[in-house]
Wavefront OBJ file of the C-alpha trace (Angstrom):
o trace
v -0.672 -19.812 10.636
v -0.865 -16.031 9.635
v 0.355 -16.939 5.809
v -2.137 -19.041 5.923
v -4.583 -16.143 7.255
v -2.987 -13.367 4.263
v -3.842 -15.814 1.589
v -7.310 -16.405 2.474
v -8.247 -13.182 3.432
v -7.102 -12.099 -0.164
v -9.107 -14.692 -1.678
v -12.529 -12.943 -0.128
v -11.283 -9.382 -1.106
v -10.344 -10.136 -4.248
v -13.549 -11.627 -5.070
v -15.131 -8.251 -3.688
v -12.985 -6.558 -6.069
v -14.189 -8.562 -8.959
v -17.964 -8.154 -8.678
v -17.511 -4.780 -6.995
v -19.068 -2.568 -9.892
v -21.837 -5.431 -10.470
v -22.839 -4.007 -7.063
v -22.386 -0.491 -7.701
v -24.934 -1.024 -10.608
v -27.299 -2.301 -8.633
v -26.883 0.490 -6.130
v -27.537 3.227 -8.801
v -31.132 2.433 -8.010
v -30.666 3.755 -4.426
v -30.273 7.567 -4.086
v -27.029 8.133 -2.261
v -29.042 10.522 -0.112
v -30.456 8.402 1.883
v -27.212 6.515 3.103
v -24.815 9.608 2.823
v -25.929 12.621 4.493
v -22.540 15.346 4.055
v -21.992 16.578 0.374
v -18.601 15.211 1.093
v -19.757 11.534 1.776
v -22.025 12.015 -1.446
v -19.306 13.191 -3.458
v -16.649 10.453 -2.261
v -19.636 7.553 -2.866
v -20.687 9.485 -6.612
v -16.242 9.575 -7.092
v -16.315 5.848 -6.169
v -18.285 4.521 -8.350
v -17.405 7.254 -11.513
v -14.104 5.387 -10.581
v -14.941 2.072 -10.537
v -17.042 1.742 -13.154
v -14.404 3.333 -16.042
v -12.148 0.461 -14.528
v -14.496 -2.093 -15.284
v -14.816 -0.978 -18.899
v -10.930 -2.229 -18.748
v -12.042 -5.566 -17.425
v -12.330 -8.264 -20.130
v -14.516 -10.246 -17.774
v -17.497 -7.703 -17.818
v -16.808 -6.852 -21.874
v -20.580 -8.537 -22.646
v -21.741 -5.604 -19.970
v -19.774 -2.549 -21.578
v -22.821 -0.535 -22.690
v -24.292 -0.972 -19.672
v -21.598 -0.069 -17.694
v -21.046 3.091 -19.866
v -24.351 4.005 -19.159
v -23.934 4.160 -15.549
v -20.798 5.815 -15.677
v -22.482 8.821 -17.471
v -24.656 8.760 -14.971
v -22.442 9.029 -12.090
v -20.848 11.664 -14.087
v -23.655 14.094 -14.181
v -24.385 13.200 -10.442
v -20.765 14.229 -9.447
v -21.636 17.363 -11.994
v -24.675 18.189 -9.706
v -22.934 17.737 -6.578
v -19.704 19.395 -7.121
v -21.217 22.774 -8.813
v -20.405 25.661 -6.823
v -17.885 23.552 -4.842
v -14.815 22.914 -7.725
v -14.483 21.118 -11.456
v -13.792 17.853 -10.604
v -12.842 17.202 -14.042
v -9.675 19.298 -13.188
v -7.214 17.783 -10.977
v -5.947 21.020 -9.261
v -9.818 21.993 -7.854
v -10.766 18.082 -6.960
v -7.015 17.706 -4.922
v -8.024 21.273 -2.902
v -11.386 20.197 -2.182
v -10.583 16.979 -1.245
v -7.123 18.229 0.861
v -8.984 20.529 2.759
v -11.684 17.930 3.899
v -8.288 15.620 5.139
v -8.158 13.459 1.914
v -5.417 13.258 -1.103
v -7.446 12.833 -4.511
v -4.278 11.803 -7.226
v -4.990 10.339 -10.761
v -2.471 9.672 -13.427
v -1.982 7.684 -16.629
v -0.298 4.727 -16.453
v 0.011 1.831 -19.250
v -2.738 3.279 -20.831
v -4.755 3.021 -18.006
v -6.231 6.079 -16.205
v -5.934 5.201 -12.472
v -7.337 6.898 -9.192
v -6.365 7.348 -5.571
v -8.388 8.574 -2.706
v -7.117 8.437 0.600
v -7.292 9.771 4.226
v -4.672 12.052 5.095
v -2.669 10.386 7.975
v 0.133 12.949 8.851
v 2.639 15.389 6.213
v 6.147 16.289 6.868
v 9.447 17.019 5.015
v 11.921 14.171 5.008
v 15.586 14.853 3.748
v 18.350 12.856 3.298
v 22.395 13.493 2.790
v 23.604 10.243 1.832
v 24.384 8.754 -0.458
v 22.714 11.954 -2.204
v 21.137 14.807 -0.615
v 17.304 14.845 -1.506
v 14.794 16.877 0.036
v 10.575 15.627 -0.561
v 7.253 16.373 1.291
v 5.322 13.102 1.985
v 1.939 11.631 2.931
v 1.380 8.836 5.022
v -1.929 7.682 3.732
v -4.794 5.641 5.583
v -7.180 3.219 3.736
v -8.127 3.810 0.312
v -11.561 4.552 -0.247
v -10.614 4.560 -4.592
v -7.286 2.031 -5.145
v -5.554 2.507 -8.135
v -6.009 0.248 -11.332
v -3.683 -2.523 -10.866
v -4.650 -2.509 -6.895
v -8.213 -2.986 -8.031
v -6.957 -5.056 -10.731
v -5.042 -7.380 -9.089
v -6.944 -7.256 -5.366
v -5.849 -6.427 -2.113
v -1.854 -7.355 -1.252
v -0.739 -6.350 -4.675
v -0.240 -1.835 -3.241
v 2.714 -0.571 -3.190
v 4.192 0.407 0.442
v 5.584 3.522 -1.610
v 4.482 5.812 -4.435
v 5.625 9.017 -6.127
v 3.167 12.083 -6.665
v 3.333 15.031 -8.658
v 3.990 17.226 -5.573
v 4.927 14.678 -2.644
v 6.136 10.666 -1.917
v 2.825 9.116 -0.856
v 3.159 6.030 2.071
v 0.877 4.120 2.186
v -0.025 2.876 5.951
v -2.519 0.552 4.966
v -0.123 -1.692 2.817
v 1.325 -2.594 6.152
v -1.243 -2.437 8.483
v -3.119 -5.425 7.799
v -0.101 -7.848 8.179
v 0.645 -5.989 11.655
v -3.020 -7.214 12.478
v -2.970 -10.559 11.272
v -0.049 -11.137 13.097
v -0.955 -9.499 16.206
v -4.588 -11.730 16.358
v -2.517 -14.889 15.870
v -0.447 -14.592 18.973
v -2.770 -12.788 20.567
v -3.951 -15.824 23.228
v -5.155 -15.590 26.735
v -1.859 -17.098 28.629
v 1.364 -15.857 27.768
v 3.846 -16.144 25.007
v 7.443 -17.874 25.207
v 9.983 -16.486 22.385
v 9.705 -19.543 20.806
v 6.359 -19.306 19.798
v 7.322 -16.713 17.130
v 9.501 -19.253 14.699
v 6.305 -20.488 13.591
v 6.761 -19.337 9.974
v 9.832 -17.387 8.235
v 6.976 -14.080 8.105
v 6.328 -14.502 12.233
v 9.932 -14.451 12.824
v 11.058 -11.437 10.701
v 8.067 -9.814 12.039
v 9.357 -10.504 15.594
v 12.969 -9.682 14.990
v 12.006 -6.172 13.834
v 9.264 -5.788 16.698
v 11.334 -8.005 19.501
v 10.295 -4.925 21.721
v 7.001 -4.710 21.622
v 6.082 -8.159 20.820
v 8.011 -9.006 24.354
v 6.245 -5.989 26.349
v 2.463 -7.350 24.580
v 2.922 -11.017 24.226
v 5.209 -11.939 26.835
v 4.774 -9.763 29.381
v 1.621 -8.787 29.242
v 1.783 -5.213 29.792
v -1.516 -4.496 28.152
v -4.332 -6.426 29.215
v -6.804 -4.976 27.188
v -6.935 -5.861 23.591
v -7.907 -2.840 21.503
v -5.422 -0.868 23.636
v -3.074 -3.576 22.819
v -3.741 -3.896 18.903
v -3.361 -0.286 18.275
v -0.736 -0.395 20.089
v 1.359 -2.485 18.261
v 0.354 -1.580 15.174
v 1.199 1.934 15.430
v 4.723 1.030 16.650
v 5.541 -1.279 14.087
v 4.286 1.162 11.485
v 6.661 3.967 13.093
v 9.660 0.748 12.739
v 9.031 0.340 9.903
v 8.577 4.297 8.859
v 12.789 4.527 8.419
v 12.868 2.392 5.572
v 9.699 3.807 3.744
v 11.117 7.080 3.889
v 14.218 6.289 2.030
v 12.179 4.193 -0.245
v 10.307 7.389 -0.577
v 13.848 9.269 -1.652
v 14.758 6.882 -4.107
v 11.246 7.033 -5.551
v 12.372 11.166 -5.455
v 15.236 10.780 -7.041
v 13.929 8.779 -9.762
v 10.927 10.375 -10.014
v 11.592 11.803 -13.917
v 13.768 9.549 -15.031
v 12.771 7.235 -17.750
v 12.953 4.448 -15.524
v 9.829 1.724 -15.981
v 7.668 1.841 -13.004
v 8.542 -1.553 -11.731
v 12.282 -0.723 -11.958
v 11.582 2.136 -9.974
v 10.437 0.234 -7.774
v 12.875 -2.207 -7.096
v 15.469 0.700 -6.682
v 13.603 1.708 -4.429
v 13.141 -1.093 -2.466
v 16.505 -2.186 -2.386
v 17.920 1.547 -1.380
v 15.019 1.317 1.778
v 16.862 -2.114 2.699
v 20.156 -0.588 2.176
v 19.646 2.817 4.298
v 17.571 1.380 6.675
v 17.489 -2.466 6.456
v 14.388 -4.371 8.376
v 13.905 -8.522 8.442
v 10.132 -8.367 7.574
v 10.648 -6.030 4.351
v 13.708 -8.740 3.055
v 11.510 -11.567 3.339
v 8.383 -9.628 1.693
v 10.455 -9.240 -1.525
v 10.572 -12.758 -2.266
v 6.933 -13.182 -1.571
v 4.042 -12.913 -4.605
v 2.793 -9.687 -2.995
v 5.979 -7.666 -4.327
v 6.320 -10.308 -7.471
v 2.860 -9.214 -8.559
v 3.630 -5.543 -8.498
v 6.963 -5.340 -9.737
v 8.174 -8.217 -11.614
v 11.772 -6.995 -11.489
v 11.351 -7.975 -8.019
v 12.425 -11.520 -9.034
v 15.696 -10.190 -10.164
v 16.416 -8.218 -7.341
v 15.615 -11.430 -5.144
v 17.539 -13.775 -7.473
v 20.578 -11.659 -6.982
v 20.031 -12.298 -3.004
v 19.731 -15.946 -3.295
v 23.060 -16.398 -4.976
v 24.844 -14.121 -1.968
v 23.033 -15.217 1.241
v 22.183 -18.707 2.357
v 18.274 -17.938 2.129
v 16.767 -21.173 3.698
v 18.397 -19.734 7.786
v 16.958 -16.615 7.690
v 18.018 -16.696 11.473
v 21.501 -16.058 10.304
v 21.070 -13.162 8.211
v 21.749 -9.876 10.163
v 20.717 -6.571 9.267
v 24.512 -6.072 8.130
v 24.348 -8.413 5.614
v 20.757 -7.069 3.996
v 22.057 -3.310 3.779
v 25.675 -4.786 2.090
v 23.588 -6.918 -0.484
v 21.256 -4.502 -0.719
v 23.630 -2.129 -1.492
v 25.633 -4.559 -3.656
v 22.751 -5.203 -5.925
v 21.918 -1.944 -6.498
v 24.897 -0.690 -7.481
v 25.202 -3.638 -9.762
v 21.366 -2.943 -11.391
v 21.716 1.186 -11.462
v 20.794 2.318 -15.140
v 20.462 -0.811 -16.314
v 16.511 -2.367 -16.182
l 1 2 3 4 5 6 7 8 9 10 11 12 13 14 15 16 17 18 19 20 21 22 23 24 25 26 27 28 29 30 31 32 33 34 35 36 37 38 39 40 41 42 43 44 45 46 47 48 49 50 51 52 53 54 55 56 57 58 59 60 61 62 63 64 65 66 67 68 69 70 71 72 73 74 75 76 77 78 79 80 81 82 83 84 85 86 87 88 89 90 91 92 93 94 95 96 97 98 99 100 101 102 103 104 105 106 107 108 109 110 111 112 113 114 115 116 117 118 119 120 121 122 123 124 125 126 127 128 129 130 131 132 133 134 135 136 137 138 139 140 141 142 143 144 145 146 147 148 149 150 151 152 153 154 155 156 157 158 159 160 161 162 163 164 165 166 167 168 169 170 171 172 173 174 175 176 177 178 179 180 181 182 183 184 185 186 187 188 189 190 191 192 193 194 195 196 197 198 199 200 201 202 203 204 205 206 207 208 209 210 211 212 213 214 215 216 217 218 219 220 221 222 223 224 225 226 227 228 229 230 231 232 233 234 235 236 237 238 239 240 241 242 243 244 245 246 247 248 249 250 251 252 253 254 255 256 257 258 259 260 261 262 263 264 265 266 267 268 269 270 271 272 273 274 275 276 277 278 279 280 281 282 283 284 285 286 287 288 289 290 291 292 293 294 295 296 297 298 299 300 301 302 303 304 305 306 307 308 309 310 311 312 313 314 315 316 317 318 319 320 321 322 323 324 325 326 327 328 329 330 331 332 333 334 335 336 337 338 339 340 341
């Protein structure tokens, strides 16, 4: 089944993750020129591995390595010196972000549990999202593609762990690729050559929150058969169940606003955020994902927000649960965790 699928395909990433700089050693060797032929591609692949390198200096697995790994990381320092002079200082935040915006990419990096992460990211769309209720907030946003530099605990952690929702300096970052790979796995495991009856989405509790949400356009693609072509299909249906889904990032993206400079830990943060997204603009598939390790792995007060669900709603018939009921508890629980993490 497509759990099934997830959990395997973040067994082979992760393991990417955790020899990923053993590679980038051995690419050192290989002049970047040769592969990368823009001074932006050689600045991104130089960035990269500057990046990935001063995260495995954090890794206790590759401590017997550190010299070596420092090593490289001054080298990839004074490459990125070469390659950025004349262009910006890309040891100051301000000059790397305008290079980097104006070439369709947000560059961040912050400090975070004293670790220094990194993002790097293609530019998907901007806009201005406000809100009136239950507070009026006003916040520019990116909707972010793949991440060519994760952040720490995404690297850390692998693939599954991202956050659907950040907060930057100057705008609420979403992040398209946190749900884009379950809107593929999902689409290639019903995607079969006859068609679909409506009870082949109860397959697992993740299928059938995915097909409440997308009834719609799983019925027009798997059922109907409207699109007959696959790619056509795929992208499809991904890029309508991102724009479903886009409601409830975006006032997961005010909370995250709002609560931007407060004291609040990040993982509290979080979970406000979360539960104010299911509470403005409640969805089936982003319920069940706060239950699941994914959201347990990045925010740990996850578990409480969850545990406060299981002692309202009867969590084992997820069929019975109505949108209703997830933006009342949602509500409900919030209110009853505000200011206090």
């Amino acid at each position: 089944m497509i759990w099934k699928a997830i959990l395997q395909y973040k067994q082979i990433i992760f393991s990417r993750y955790t020899h990923l700089f053993l590679g980038l050693l051995a690419l050192y060797g290989i002049s970047s020129i040769i592969t990368y032929t823009t001074p932006l591609d050689k600045i991104t692949e130089n960035l990269k591995r500057y990046c990935y390198t001063g995260y495995g200096m954090k890794m206790p697995l590759f401590s017997q390595n550190i010299r070596e790994i420092e090593y490289y990381r001054e080298k990839y320092k004074e490459q990125l010196g070469v390659l950025t002079k004349g262009l910006f200082n890309y040891d100051k935040k301000d000059e790397a972000q305008a290079y980097f915006v104006a070439n369709g990419f947000l560059y961040d990096s912050w400090q975070e549990n004293e670790n220094h992460s990194y993002l790097l990211a293609k530019i998907i769309e901007k806009g201005v999202h406000k809100r009136e209720s239950p507070e009026e907030v006003r916040f520019d946003y990116l909707i972010l593609g793949e991440k060519k530099i994760v952040p720490f605990s995404e690297y850390v952690k692998g693939p599954g762990t991202g956050a659907f929702v950040s907060a930057g300096e100057k705008a609420i970052y979403l992040y398209k690729d946190s749900l884009e790979p379950l809107l593929r796995w999902y689409f290639e495991s019903l995607w079969v050559t006859e068609s679909k009856a409506s009870y082949h989405f109860y397959g697992d509790p993740l299928s059938y929150s995915l097909y409440r949400d997308l009834r719609e356009i799983c019925e027009d693609i798997f059922i109907k058969r409207h699109y007959m072509n696959k790619q056509s299909a795929q992208q499809t249906f991904i890029e309508e169940g991102f724009r479903v889904f886009l409601p409830t990032l975006l006032s997961m993206g005010a909370r995250m606003a709002v609560d931007r400079n407060s004291n609040f830990p990040s993982d509290y943060q979080y979970l406000r955020a979360c539960l104010t997204g299911l509470s403005l603009n409640p969805n089936h598939t982003m319920f069940y994902l706060l239950k699941t390790e994914r959201l347990y792995t990045f925010s740990p007060m996850a578990r409480k927000g969850w545990k406060a669900f299981s002692q309202r709603l009867d969590l084992t018939s997820l069929d019975k649960i109505t949108l209703e009921q997830i933006s009342e508890m949602s509500q409900s629980i919030f209110n009853s965790l505000e200011d206090s993490p």
